[in-house]
C-alpha positions as CSV (number, residue, x, y, z in Angstrom):
1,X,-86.6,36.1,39.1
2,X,-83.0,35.9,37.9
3,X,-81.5,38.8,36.2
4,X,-79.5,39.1,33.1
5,X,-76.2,39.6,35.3
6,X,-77.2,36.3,37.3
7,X,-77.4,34.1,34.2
8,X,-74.3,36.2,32.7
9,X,-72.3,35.1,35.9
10,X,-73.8,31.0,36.4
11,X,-72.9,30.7,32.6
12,X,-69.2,32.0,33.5
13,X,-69.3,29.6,36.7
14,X,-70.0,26.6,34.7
15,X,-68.0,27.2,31.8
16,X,-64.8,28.1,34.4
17,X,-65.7,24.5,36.1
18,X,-66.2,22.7,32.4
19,X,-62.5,23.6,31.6
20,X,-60.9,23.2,35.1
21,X,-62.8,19.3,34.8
22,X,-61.3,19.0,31.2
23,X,-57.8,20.5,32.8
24,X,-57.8,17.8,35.2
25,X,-58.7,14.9,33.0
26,X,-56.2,15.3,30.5
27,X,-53.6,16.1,33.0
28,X,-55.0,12.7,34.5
29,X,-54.4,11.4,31.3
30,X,-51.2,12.0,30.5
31,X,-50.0,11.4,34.1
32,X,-51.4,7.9,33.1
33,X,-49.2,7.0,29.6
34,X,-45.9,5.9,31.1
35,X,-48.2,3.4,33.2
36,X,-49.9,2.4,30.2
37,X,-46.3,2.4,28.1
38,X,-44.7,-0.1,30.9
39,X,-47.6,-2.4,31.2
40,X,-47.8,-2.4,26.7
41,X,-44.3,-3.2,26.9
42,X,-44.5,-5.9,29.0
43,X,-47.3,-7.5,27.0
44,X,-44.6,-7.0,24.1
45,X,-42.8,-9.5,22.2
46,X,-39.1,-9.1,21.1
47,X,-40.0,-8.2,17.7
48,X,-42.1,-5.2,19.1
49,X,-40.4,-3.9,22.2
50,X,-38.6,-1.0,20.3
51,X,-41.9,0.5,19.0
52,X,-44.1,3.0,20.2
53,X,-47.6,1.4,19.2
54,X,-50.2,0.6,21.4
55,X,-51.7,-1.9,18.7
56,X,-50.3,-4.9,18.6
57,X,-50.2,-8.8,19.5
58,X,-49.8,-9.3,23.4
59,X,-48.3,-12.1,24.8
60,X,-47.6,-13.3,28.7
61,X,-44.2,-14.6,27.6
62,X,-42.4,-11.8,29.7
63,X,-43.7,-12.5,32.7
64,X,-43.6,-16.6,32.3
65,X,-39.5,-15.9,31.7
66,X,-39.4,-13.7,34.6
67,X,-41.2,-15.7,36.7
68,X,-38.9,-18.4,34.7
69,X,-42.2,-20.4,34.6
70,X,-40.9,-21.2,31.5
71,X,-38.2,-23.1,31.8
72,X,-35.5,-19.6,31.8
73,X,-32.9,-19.9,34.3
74,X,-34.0,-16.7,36.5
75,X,-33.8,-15.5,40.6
76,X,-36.5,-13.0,40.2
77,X,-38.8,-14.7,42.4
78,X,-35.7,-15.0,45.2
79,X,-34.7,-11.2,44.9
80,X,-38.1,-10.9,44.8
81,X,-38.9,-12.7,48.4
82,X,-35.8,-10.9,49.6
83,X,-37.5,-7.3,49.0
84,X,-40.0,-8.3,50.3
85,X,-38.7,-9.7,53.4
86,X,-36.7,-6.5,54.2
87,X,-38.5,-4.3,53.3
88,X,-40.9,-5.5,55.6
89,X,-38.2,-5.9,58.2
90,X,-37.0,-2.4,57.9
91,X,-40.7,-1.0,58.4
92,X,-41.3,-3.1,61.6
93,X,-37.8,-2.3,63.2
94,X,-38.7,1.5,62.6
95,X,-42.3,0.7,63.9
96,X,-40.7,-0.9,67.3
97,X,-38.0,2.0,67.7
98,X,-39.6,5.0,66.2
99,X,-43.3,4.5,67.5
100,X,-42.1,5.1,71.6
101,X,-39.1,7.6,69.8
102,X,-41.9,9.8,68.1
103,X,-44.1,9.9,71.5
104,X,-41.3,11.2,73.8
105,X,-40.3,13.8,71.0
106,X,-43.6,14.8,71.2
107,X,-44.0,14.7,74.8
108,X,-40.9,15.6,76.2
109,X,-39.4,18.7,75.5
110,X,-35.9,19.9,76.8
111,X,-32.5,21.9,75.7
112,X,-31.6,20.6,72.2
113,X,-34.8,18.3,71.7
114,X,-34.9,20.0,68.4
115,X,-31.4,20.3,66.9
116,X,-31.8,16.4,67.6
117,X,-34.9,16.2,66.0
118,X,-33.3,18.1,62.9
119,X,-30.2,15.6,63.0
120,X,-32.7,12.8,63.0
121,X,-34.2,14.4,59.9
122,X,-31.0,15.0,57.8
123,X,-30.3,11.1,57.7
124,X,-33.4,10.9,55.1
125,X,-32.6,14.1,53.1
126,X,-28.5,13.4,53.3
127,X,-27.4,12.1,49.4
128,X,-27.0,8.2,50.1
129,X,-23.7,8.5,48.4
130,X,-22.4,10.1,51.1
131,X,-22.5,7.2,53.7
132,X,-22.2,4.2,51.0
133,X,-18.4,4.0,50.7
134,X,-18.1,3.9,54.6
135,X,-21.0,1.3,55.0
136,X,-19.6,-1.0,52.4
137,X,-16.2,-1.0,54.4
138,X,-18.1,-1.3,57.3
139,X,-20.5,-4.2,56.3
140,X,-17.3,-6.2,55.0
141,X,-15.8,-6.4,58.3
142,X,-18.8,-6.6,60.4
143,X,-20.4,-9.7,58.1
144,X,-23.5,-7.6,57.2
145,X,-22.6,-7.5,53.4
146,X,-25.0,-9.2,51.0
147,X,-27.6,-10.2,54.0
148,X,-31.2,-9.6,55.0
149,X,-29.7,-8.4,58.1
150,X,-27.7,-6.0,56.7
151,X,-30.5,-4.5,54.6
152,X,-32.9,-4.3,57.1
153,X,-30.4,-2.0,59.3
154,X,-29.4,-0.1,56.4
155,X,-32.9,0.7,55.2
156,X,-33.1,2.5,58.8
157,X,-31.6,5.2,57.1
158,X,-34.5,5.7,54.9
159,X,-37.6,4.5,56.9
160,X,-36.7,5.8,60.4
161,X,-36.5,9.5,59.8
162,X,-40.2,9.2,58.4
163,X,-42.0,7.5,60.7
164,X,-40.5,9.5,63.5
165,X,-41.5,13.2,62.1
166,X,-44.9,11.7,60.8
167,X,-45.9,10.5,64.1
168,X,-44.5,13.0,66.1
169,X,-47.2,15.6,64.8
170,X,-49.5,12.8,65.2
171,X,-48.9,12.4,69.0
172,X,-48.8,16.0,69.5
173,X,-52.0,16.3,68.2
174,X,-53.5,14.1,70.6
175,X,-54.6,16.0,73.5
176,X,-52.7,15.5,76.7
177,X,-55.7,15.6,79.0
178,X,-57.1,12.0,78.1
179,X,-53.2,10.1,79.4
180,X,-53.3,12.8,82.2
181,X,-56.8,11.3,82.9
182,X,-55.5,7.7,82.3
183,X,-52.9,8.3,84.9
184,X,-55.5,9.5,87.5
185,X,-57.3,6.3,87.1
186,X,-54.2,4.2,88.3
187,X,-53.2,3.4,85.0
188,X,-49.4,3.4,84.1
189,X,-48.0,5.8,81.6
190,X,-47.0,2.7,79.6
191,X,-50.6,1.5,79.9
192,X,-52.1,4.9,79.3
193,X,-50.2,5.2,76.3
194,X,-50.9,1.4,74.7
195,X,-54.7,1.8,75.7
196,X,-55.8,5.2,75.2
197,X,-53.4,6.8,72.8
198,X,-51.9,3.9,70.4
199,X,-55.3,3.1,69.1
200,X,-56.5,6.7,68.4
201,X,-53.1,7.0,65.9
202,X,-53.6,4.1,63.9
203,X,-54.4,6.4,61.1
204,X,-51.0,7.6,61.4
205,X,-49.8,4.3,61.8
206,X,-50.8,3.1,58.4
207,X,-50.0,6.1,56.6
208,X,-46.3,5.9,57.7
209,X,-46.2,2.0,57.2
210,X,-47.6,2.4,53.9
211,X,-44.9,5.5,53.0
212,X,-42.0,3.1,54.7
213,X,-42.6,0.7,53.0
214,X,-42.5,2.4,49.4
215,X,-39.0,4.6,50.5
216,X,-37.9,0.9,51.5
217,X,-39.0,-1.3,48.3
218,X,-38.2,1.2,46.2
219,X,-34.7,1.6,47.1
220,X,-31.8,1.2,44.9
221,X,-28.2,2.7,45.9
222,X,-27.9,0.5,49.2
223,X,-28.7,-2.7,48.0
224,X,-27.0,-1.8,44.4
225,X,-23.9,-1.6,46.4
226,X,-24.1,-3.5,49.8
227,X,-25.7,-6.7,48.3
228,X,-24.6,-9.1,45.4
229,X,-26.7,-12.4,45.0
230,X,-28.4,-13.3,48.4
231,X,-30.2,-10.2,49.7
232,X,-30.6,-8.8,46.3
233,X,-33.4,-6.9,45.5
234,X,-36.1,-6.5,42.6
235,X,-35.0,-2.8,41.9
236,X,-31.3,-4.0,40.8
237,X,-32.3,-7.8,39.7
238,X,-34.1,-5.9,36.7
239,X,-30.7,-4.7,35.6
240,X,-29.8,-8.0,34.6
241,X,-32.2,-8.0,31.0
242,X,-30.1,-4.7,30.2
243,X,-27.3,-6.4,29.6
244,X,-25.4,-9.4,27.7
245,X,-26.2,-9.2,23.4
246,X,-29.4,-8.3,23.3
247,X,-31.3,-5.7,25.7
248,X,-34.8,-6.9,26.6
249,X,-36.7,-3.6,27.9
250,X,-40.2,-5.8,27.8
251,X,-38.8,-8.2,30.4
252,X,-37.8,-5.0,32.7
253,X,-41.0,-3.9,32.3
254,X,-42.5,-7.1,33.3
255,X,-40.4,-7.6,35.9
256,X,-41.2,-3.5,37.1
257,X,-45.1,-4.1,36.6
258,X,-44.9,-7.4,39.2
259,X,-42.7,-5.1,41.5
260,X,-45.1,-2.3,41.8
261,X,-47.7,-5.1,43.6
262,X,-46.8,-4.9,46.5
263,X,-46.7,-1.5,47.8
264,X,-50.0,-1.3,45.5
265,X,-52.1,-4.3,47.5
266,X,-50.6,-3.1,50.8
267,X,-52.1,0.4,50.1
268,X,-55.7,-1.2,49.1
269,X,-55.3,-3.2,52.3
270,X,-55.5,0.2,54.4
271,X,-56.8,2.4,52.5
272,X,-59.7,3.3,54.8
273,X,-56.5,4.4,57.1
274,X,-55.2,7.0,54.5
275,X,-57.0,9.4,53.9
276,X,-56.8,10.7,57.2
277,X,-53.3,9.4,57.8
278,X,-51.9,11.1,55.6
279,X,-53.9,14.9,55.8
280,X,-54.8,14.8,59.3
281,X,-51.0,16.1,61.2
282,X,-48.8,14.6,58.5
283,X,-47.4,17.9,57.2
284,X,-47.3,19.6,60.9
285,X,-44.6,20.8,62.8
């Protein structure tokens, strides 16, 4: 039979859990309001983009003139394939480099492995602004400026440092013994490590595609400076309805909203991949 200290003590449990749950929703809540600002404003009409209301009269106007399905002469839609198409560049060249990279890091050890590791790792933490003056000298005599080319390499900067660290602790995690066991069956170290130990990191795999790719899209100072109409990407296009007479924050946020899709379906794509990928040896070594 429960005491009067038991029921003293469950009542304390559950009231400590009913305000921790309230805690969390309305920090949930009002982690939520800029999303639900941007995506009012771009359902926002001229006349209503400089107030704070939530009720009012939506319209798709902002996204037919971005989309210039209207008739508006606008290259969202081009800056937007070119994001797209490096951004998904940079990601694969990093996958092809960084995936055999992270494996010997991890598997090979010897005098300076991790001051090189560490030099490797300052490229993503370095301020960009440190290397943009040099690379736009650079690109203008190598031909690299305002090209998908020159993006993709660029973006190596950002996405190449990641994927290397992340998998690392994902291949040194993987226990040794099963390629040692490979190798005693007659299979090759390359074929050991394509059959036995590339399919048991896809978690890892995903994780680091899906975090590339966001570091990538999201970028701003390199193509802001190395690009000007071709290569062009969605994150400076939008700069373009800040400017001239009249300032149109509801196309921005149209034009941010339709941005944040892709980095949004790729992570619904993989998500099974996630959870895992990004707990399990993500934060290690």
């Amino acid at each position: 039979m429960a005491t009067t200290t038991d029921r003293a003590t469950a009542r304390r449990a559950l009231a400590t859990g009913t305000l921790a749950n309230v805690a969390l929703i309305a920090y949930f809540v009002f982690s939520l309001l800029p999303v639900v600002f941007i995506l009012a404003l771009s359902l926002k009409s001229d006349a209503d983009q400089t107030t704070t209301y939530l009720w009012f009269k939506p319209t798709w106007d902002n996204y037919k003139t971005v989309l210039g399905s209207d008739g508006a002469d606008t290259s969202y839609v081009r800056f937007f394939i070119a994001s797209l198409v490096t951004s998904v560049g940079a990601v694969l060249v990093s996958l092809v480099i960084g995936i055999p990279a992270a494996y010997a890091a991890a598997r090979y050890r010897f005098r300076g492995s991790d001051n090189l590791m560490f030099t490797l790792l300052s490229f993503r933490f370095a301020p960009e602004l440190l290397v943009i003056i040099p690379l736009s000298v650079i690109y203008q005599q190598l031909g690299l400026y305002d090209t998908w080319v020159g993006m993709i390499w660029v973006l190596q900067l950002v996405t190449m440092p990641l994927v290397v660290w992340i998998l690392r602790s994902f291949f040194q995690d993987f226990p040794a013994e099963l390629e040692e066991a490979a190798l005693l069956d007659g299979y090759s170290r390359t074929r050991a490590f394509m059959k036995h130990v590339l399919p048991l990191v896809r978690p890892g795999i995903a994780a680091v595609c899906l975090l590339a790719f966001i570091f990538a899209w999201n970028n701003f100072i390199f193509p802001f400076t190395l690009t000007s109409s071709n290569a062009q990407t969605v994150t400076v296009s939008s700069l373009a309805y800040l400017g001239g007479n009249q300032v149109r924050f509801n196309l921005v946020a149209a034009g941010a909203v339709m941005a944040a899709l892709p980095p949004l379906v790729l992570a619904l794509l993989i998500q099974r991949y996630l959870v895992r990928g990004l707990s399990f040896g993500a934060v290690k070594g």
